[in-house]
TINU-49752 format. One line per 4 residues: number of its first residue (from 0); their letters; for each residue x, y, z of N, C-alpha, C. Coordinates in steps of 0.05 Angstrom, whole numbers, plus 5000, padded with zeros to 4 digits. Layout:
residues N
NUM> a> X/Y/Z/X/Y/Z/X/Y/Z; ...
***
This chain:
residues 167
0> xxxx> 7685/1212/7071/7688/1240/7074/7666/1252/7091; 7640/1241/7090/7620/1250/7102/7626/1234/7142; 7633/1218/7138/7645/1215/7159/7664/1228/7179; 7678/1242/7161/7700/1256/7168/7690/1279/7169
4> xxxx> 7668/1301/7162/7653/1317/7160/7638/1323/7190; 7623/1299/7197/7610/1299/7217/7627/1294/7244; 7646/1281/7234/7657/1279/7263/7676/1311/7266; 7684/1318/7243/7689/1354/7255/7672/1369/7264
8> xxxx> 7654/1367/7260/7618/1385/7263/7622/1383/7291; 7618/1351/7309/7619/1350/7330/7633/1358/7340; 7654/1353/7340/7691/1363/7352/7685/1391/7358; 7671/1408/7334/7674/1433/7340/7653/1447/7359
12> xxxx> 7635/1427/7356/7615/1436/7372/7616/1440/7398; 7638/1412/7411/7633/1400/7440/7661/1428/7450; 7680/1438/7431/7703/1454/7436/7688/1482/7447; 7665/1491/7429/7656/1511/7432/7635/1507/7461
16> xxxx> 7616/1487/7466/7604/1483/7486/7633/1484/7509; 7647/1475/7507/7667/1477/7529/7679/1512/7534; 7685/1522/7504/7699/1550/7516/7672/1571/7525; 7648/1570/7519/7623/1578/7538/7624/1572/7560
20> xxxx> 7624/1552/7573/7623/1540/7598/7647/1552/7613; 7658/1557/7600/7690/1574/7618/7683/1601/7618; 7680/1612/7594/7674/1639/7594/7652/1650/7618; 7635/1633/7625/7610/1637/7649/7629/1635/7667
24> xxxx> 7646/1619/7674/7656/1614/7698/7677/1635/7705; 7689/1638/7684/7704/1670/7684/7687/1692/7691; 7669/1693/7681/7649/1709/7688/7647/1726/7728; 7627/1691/7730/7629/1688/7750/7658/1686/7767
28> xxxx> 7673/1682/7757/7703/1695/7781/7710/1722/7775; 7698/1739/7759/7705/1766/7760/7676/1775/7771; 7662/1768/7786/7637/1786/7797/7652/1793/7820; 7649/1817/7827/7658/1839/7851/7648/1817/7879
32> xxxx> 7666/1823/7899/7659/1813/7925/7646/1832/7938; 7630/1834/7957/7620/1857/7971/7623/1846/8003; 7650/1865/8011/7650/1871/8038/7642/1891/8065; 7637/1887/8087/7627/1910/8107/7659/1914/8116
36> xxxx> 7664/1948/8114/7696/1951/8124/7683/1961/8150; 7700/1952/8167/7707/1968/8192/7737/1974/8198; 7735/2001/8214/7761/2011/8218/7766/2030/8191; 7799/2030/8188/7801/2053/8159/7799/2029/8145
40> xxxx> 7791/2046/8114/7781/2031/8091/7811/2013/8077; 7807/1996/8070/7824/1979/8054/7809/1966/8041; 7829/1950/8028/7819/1933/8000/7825/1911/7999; 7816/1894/7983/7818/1858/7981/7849/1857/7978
44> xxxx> 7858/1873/7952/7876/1861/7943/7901/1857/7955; 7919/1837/7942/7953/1830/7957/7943/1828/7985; 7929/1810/7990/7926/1794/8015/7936/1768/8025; 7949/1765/8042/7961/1742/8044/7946/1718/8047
48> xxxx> 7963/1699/8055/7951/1671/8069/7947/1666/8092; 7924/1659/8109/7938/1657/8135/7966/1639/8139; 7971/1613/8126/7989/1601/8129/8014/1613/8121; 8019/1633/8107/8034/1647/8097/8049/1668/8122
52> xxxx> 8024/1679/8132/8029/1688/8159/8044/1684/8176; 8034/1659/8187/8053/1637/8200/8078/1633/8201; 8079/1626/8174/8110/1628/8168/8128/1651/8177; 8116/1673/8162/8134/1701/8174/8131/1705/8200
56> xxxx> 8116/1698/8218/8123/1695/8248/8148/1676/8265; 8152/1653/8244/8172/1641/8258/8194/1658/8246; 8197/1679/8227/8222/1692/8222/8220/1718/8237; 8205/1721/8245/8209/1758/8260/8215/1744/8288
60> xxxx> 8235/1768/8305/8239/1767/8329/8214/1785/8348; 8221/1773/8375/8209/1788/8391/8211/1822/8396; 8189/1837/8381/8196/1864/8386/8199/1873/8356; 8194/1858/8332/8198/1867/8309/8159/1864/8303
64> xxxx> 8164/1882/8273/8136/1890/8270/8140/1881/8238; 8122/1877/8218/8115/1871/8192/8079/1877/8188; 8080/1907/8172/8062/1914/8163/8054/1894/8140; 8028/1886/8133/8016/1863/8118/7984/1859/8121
68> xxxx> 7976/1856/8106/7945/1843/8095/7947/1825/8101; 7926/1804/8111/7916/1777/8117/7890/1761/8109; 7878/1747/8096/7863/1733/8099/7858/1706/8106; 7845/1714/8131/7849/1683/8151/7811/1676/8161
72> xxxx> 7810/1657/8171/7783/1640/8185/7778/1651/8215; 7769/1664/8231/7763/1681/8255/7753/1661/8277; 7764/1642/8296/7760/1624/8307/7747/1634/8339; 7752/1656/8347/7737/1671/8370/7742/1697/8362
76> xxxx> 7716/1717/8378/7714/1739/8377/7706/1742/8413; 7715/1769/8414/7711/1783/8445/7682/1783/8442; 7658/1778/8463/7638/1767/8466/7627/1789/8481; 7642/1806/8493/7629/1832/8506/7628/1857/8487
80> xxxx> 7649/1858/8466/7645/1884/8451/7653/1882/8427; 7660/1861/8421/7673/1851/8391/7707/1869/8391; 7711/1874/8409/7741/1895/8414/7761/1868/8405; 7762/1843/8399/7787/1822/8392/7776/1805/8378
84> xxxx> 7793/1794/8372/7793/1769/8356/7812/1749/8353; 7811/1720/8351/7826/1703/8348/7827/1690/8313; 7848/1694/8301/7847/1681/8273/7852/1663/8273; 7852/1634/8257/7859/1607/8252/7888/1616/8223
88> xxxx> 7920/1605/8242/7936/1602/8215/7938/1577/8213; 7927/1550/8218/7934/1531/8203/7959/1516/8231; 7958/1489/8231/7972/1480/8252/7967/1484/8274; 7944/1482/8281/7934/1495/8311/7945/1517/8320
92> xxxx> 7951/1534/8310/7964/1565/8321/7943/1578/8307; 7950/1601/8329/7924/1633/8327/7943/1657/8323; 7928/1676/8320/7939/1698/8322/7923/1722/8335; 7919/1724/8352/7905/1742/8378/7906/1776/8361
96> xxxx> 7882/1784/8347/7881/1808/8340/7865/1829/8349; 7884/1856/8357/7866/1874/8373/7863/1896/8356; 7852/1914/8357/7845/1938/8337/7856/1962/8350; 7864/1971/8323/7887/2007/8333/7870/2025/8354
100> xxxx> 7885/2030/8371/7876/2050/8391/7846/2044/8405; 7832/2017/8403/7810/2009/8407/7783/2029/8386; 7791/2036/8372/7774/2050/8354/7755/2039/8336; 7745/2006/8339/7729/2003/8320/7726/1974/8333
104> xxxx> 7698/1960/8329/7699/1939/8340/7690/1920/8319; 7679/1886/8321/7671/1880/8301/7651/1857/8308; 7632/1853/8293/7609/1836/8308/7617/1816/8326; 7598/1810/8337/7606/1788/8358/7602/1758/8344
108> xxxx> 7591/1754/8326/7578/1731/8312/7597/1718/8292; 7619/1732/8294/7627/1725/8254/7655/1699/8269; 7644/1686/8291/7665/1657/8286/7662/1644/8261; 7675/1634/8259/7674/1617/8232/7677/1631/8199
112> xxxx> 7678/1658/8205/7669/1662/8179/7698/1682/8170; 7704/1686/8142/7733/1695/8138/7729/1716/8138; 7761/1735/8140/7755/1771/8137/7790/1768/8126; 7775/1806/8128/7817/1801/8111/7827/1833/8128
116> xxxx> 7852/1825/8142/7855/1848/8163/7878/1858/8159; 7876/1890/8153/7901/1898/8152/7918/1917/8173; 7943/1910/8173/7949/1924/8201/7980/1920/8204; 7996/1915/8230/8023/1905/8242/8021/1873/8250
120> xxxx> 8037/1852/8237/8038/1835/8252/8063/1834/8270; 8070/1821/8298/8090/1826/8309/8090/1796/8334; 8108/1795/8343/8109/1775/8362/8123/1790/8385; 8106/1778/8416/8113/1785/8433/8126/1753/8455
124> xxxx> 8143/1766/8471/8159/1745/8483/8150/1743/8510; 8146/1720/8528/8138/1726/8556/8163/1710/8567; 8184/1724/8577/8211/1711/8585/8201/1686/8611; 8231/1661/8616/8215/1654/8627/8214/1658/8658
128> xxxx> 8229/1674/8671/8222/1688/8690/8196/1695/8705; 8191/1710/8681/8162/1723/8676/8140/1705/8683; 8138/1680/8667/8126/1655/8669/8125/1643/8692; 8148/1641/8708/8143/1627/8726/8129/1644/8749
132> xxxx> 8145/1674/8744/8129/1691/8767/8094/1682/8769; 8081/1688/8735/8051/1684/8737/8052/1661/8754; 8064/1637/8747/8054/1614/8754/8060/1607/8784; 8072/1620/8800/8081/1621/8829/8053/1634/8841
136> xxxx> 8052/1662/8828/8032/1679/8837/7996/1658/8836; 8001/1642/8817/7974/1635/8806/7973/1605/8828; 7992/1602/8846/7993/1571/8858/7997/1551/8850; 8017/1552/8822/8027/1531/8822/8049/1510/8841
140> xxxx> 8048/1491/8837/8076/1481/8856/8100/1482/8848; 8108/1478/8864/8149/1487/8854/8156/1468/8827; 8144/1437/8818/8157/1422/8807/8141/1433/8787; 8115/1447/8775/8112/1449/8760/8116/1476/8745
144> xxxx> 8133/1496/8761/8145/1517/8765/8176/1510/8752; 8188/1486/8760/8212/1477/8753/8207/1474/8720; 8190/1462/8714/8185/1451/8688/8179/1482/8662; 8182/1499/8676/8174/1522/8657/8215/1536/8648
148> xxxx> 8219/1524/8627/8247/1528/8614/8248/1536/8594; 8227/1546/8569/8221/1567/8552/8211/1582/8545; 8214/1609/8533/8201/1634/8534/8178/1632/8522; 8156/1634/8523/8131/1634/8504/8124/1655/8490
152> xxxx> 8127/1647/8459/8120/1671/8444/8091/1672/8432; 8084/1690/8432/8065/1703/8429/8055/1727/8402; 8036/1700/8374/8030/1716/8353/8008/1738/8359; 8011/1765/8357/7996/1778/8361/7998/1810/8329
156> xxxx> 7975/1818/8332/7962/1836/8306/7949/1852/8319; 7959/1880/8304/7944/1910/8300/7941/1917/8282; 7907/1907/8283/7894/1922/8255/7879/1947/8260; 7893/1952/8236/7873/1985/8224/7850/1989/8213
160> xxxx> 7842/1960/8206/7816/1965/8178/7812/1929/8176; 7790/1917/8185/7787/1895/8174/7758/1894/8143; 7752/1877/8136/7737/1872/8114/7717/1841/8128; 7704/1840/8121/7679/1823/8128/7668/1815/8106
164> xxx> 7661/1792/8091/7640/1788/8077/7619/1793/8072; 7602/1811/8062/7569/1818/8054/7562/1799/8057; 7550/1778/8069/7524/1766/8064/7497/1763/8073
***
């Protein structure tokens, strides 16, 4: 019985050392994030995936718009005024983001580092006409002029308000 005694003692002990150890960690996942907003103010929450993103780009047409939140990885920024940005969605695709009416810019430094941007995502089409014109104009040769037989689309974003990490 005393056997059976002590081995509950322990049982209960190591149960309770365990639901502490969660309770901190809960803790710590409810401590507030602290972000720098630029642009109009928004908020963390119902933010997407970048890869999530992605996806709804291969379903919108050229010339359609989808208002949405993002949180993605910022793989280039414009180097002269912080006026753009390039996001990482996963699969080697980007999404080229410019800011509403040029009204707000954002450091030049923050490659690598995540934000969460809210705004229009939309895809634009470069027919291939279009394509070949640049590429005639730019000196290409005819055969590699021949070889241009699909439209290139183009993920592109207008944000109103991004979020930045405090650190």
């Amino acid at each position: 019985m005393k056997t059976f005694f002590s081995l509950f003692t322990v049982a209960l002990l190591l149960v309770s050392c365990k639901n502490e150890s969660k309770d901190l960690a809960n803790q710590e996942a409810k401590k507030e994030i602290a972000y720098v907003s630029y642009g109009n103010s928004t908020g963390a929450n119902n933010a997407i995936a970048a890869s999530d993103l992605a996806s709804l780009y291969e379903s919108i047409s050229a010339g359609d718009s989808l208002s949405t939140k993002v949180v993605a990885k910022v793989d280039e920024v414009c180097q002269a005024k912080g006026c753009w940005m390039k996001l990482d969605l996963g699969d080697e695709k980007q999404v080229m983001v410019k800011f509403r009416d040029y009204g707000f810019f954002v450091p030049k430094n923050i490659a690598g580092k995540e934000v969460i941007i809210n705004g229009m995502a939309y895809v634009s089409e470069t027919s291939v006409a279009e394509l070949r014109h640049y590429a005639q104009d730019a000196g290409e040769s005819e055969e590699d002029i021949a070889k241009i037989t699909d439209p290139e689309r183009t993920y592109a974003f207008l944000a109103d308000g991004v979020l930045l990490k405090d650190e």
